[in-house]
C-alpha positions, 0 to 999 in steps of 0.5 A: 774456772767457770764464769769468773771476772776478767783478773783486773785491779779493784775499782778500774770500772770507775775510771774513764775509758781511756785510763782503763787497762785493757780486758784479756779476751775470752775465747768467746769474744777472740773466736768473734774477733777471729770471724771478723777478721776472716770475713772482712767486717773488722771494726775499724774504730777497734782496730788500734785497741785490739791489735795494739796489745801483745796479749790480745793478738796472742789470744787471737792467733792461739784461737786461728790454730785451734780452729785450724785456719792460720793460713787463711788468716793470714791472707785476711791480715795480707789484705785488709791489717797489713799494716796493724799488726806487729811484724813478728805476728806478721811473720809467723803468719806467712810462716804457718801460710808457706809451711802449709802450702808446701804441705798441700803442693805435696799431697798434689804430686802424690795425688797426681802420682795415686792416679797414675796408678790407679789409671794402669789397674783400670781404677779412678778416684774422686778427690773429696775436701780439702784435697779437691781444693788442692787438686783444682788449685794450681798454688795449692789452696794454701788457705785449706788446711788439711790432714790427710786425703780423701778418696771415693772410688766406686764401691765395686772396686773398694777391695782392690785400693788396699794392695793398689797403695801398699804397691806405692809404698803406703803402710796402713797407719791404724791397726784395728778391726773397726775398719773392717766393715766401715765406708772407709779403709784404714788410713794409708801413709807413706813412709815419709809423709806426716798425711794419711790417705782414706779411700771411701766407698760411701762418704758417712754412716748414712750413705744415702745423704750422697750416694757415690754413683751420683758422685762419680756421674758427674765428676769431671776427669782432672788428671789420669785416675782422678776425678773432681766431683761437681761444685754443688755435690762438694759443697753439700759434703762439705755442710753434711759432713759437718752438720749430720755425719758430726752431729754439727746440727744438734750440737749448735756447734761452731768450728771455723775450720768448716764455716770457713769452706762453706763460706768459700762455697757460697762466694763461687759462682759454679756452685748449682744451689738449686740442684743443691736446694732440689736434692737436700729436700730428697733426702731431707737435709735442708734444715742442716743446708740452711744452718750452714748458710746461715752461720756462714752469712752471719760470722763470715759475711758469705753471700746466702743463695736465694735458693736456701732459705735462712730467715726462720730456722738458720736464724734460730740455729745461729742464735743456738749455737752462739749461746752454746759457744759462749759458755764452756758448760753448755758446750761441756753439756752438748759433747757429752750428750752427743758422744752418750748419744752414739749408743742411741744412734746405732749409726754402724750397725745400721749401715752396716746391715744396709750394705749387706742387704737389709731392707729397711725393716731388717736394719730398724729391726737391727737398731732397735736391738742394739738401742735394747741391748745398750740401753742400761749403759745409756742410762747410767751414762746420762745420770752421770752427765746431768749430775756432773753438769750440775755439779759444775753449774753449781761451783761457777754460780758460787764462784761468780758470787764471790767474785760480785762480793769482792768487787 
């Protein structure tokens, strides 16, 4: 339930410090706990209060799965808590951390096996997010944690990857006709396998953030049929993909999981942050670069380029997202308007019109149709949202009340 007070016997708060028992930790204060961790900047003087309580600790690695980042926690504890946490937690780490390395080595060799034989039928792929990491990392970038592969070829070949995985023995995961005009296929998985392969002709709804043929130019070749994209076009899919495709940036949202690549991007010394910097004020995307880098720099301690800027707007957006993070209503609010939202944005049909040929005149034309058409269920769904989120505000103030009184 909303906003109630930790479940703690009457009147501890009078005791000294050290006689008090210890508070269970909100989500909130585990997720920050959790970034200090993986950013290196744990308070020492903490250290023995937080890790030396079974619930605490449970709290924190129940907040690494959600967040997806169980592996790389566990190379932080390797390093730095070695010898602060209990040996069972110890070992579930390592477990989780071999268990994803293995994982990744085996979306490796079928990489390596897909770009076989893409190379025979004359056909190359660029490997993007977290297989890119796994393809450049001999050991398996076992820190990544990923679900499946993801593939770029060049959209004039798009209609000859189906039959090319079916042929490897692949079978289409989904059956449903929304693949039918979308920048990806159907998700593939072999057989055996417990991931699914997407191959994309463009990387998102709004395609022209990073068009494919600057992708595939600069790519260099890493293996027969494979290709791994620049550093710099890595990384700016890595913060669009979080901060525009997902709406990460009007959402004030905060997963781990991407804060944590970024912050990996912003430590490697390959990364062109200028031609970054020069190419998201082309497509005015340097609001959601510099919203990345500061909550990146904030809650893992990465490094900020000197070419992106993060003292005015990254700061307001850290802020944002913190406050909306600590209160489950307000991130309730903001998924809700967001997912209400998709009726307004009109992103498939307005890429949809793009790759057929509309000239921009024709797709605004075809968004403000829709927007029309779907504007009554937009309504009755925003009435819906605000009374519901009344509603709830209302039953955690009275909630909070009561327990004040009680104390």
């Amino acid at each position: 339930m909303l906003l109630t007070w930790p479940k703690v016997p009457p009147f501890t708060f009078l005791r000294p410090a050290a006689q008090r028992p210890p508070c269970p930790l909100d989500d909130y204060s585990a997720f920050v706990l959790l970034c200090q961790i993986l950013g290196g900047s744990y308070n020492e003087r903490r250290k023995n209060t937080i890790f030396a309580t079974p619930d605490t600790i449970k709290t924190i690695l129940t907040t690494a799965e959600s967040e997806r980042v169980l592996p790389a926690l566990h190379e932080a504890v390797v390093l730095n808590h070695a010898a602060d946490l209990p040996k069972s937690c110890r070992a579930f780490l390592a477990v989780q951390h071999e268990a994803n390395r293995r994982r990744n080595v085996m979306m490796h060799r079928a990489l390596i096996a897909l770009g076989e034989a893409a190379a025979s039928a004359r056909l190359e792929f660029a490997v993007l997010k977290g297989a890119a990491w796994v393809m450049e990392d001999i050991s398996g970038a076992p820190w990544r944690w990923l679900l499946d592969i993801d593939l770029l070829v060049d959209p004039r070949q798009y209609g000859r990857t189906p039959q090319l995985l079916e042929a490897l023995g692949c079978q289409r995961a989904v059956e449903s006709r929304r693949f039918d005009v979308n920048f990806h296929h159907a998700p593939y998985r072999y057989p055996d396998g417990d991931f699914t392969i997407e191959v994309h002709r463009h990387l998102g709804w709004k395609h022209a953030l990073l068009p494919p043929d600057a992708v595939l130019a600069c790519a260099r070749r890493v293996a027969p049929g494979l290709l791994l994209p620049a550093p710099w076009h890595r990384a700016f899919h890595a913060i669009i993909h979080w901060q525009v495709q997902d709406c990460g940036r009007s959402r004030a949202t905060t997963p781990l999981k991407d804060i944590l690549e970024v912050a990996r991007f912003l430590a490697r010394p390959d990364v062109d942050w200028a031609a970054l910097a020069a190419h998201a004020r082309t497509v005015r995307a340097t609001d959601a670069c510099e919203s990345a880098v500061a909550l990146a720099a904030a809650l893992l301690g990465a490094p900020v380029p000197r070419e992106i800027a993060t003292a005015e707007k990254g700061e307001r957006h850290l802020a944002r997202a913190l406050v909306r993070r600590a209160s489950p209503l307000r991130t309730w609010f903001a998924t809700q308007l967001w997912r209400a939202a998709t009726l307004w944005r009109c992103e498939k049909v307005a890429y949809r019109t793009a790759i057929r040929g509309g000239k921009p005149a024709i797709v605004a034309m075809a968004v403000w149709s829709r927007r029309i058409a779907q504007l009554p269920i937009l309504a009755v769904r925003l009435i819906g949202i605000i009374a519901r989120a009344l509603f709830l505000w209302a039953r955690g103030r009275l909630v909070y009340t009561e327990k004040f009184i009680r104390r």
